[in-house]
C-alpha positions as CSV (number, residue, x, y, z in Angstrom):
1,X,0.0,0.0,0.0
2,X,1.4,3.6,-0.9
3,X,-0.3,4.7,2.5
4,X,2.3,2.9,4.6
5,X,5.2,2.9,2.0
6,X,7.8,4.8,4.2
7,X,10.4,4.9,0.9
8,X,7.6,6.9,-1.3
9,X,7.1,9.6,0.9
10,X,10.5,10.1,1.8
11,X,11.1,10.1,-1.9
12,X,8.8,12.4,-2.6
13,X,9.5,14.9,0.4
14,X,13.4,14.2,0.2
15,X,15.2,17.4,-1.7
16,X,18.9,17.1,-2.7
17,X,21.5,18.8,-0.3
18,X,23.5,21.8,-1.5
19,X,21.0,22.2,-5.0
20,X,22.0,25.0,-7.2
21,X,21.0,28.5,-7.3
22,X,19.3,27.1,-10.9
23,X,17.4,24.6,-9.1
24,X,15.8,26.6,-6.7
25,X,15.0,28.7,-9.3
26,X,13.3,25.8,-11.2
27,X,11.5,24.9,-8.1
28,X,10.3,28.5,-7.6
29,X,8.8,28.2,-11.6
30,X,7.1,25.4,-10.0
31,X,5.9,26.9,-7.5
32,X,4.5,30.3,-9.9
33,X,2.7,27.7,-12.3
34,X,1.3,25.5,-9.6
35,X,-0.5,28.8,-8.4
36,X,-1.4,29.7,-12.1
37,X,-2.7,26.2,-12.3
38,X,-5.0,26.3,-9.5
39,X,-6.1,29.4,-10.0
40,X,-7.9,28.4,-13.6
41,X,-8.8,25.2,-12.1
42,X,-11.2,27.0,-9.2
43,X,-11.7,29.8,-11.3
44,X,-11.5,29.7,-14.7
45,X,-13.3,33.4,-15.0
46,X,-10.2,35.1,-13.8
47,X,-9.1,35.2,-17.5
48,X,-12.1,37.6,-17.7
49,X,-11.7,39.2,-14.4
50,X,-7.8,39.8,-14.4
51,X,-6.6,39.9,-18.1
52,X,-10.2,41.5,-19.1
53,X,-10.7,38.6,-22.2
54,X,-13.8,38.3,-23.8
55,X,-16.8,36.7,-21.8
56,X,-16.9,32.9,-22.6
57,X,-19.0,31.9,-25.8
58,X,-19.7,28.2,-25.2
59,X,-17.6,25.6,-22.5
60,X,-14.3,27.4,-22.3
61,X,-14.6,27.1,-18.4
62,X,-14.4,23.4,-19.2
63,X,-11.2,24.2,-21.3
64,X,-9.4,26.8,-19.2
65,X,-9.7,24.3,-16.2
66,X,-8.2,21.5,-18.1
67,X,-5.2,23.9,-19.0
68,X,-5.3,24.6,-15.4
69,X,-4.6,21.2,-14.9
70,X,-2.0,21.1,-17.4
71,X,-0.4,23.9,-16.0
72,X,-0.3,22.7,-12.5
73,X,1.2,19.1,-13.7
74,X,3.6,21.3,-15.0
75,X,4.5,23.2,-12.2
76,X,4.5,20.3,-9.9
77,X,6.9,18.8,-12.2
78,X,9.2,21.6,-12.1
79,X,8.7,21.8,-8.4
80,X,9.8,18.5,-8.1
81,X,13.0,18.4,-11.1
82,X,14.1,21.5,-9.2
83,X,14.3,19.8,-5.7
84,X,16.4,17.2,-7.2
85,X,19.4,19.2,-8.1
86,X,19.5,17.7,-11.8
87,X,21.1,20.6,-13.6
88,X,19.7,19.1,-16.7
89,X,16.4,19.1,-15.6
90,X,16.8,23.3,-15.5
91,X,18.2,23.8,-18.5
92,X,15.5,21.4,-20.7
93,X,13.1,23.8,-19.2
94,X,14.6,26.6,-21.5
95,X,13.8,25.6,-24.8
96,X,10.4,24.8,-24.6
97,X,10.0,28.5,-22.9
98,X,11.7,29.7,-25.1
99,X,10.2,28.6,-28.5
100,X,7.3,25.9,-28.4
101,X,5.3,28.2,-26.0
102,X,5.3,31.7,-27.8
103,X,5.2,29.8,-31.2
104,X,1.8,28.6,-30.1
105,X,0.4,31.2,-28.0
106,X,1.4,34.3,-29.6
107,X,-0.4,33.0,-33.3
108,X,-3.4,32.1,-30.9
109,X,-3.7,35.5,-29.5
110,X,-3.3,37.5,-32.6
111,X,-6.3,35.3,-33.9
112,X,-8.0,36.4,-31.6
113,X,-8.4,33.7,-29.1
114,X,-8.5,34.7,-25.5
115,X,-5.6,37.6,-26.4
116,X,-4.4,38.9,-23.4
117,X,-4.2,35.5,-21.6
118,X,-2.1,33.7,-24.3
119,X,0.2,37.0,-24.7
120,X,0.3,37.1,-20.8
121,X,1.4,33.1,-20.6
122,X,3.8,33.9,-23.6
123,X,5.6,36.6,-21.9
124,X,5.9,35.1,-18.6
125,X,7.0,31.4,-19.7
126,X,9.7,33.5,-21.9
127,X,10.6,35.8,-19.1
128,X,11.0,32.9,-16.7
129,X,13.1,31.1,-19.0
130,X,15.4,34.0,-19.7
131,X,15.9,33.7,-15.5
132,X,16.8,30.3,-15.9
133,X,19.4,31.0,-18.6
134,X,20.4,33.5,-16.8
135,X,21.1,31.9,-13.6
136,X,22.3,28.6,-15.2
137,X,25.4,30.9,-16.8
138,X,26.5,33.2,-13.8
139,X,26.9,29.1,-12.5
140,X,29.9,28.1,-14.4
């Protein structure tokens, strides 16, 4: 049973000793889209309410708490790949920021769908990414 599986828990709650600046960093992304995650899980209105994006058409609640989900796996992930101290882990979370993200979102939002959210998760993925590249070279 996982309940009384001593060695999953401490797996799970164990954190590497002396992890790079990098990895904390990583963990604190985590941390940032875990909270993003949530958020759109419990309320997927805030889109309208914070980033002032058109009123939902049809069952795009349903949608933006699915990509709250998304985002908190994410996040929970990166939470995690940071507390191991993998410097790998950190730096594969570049690219991804760095390209696949705006190359999706930004076309999205200049059609027109949901445009200030997709620009918003476009900027901040990229801005978050730049702080790991940033903090991954003042490390050598």
């Amino acid at each position: 049973m996982i309940a009384t599986d001593t060695s999953f828990s401490t797996a799970l709650l164990e954190t590497a000793p002396n992890r790079p600046p990098v990895s904390k960093y990583t963990s604190m992304n985590g941390l940032v889209y875990l909270g993003a995650g949530a958020l759109l899980m419990v309320w997927p209105g805030a889109v309208q309410t914070l980033l002032f994006d058109a009123p939902f058409a049809g069952h795009e609640e349903g949608l933006f708490r699915a990509l709250g989900m998304a985002v908190a796996v994410i996040g929970w992930l990166y939470l995690f790949g940071g507390r191991s101290g993998g410097r790998q882990f950190a730096a594969c979370t570049v690219l991804d920021r760095w390209i696949l993200v705006p190359l999706v979102c930004i076309p999205l939002s200049i059609a027109g769908v949901f445009p200030h959210t997709f620009l918003a998760f476009a900027f901040l993925d990229v801005a978050l990414a730049v702080g790991t590249w940033v903090i991954r070279k003042r490390a050598r």
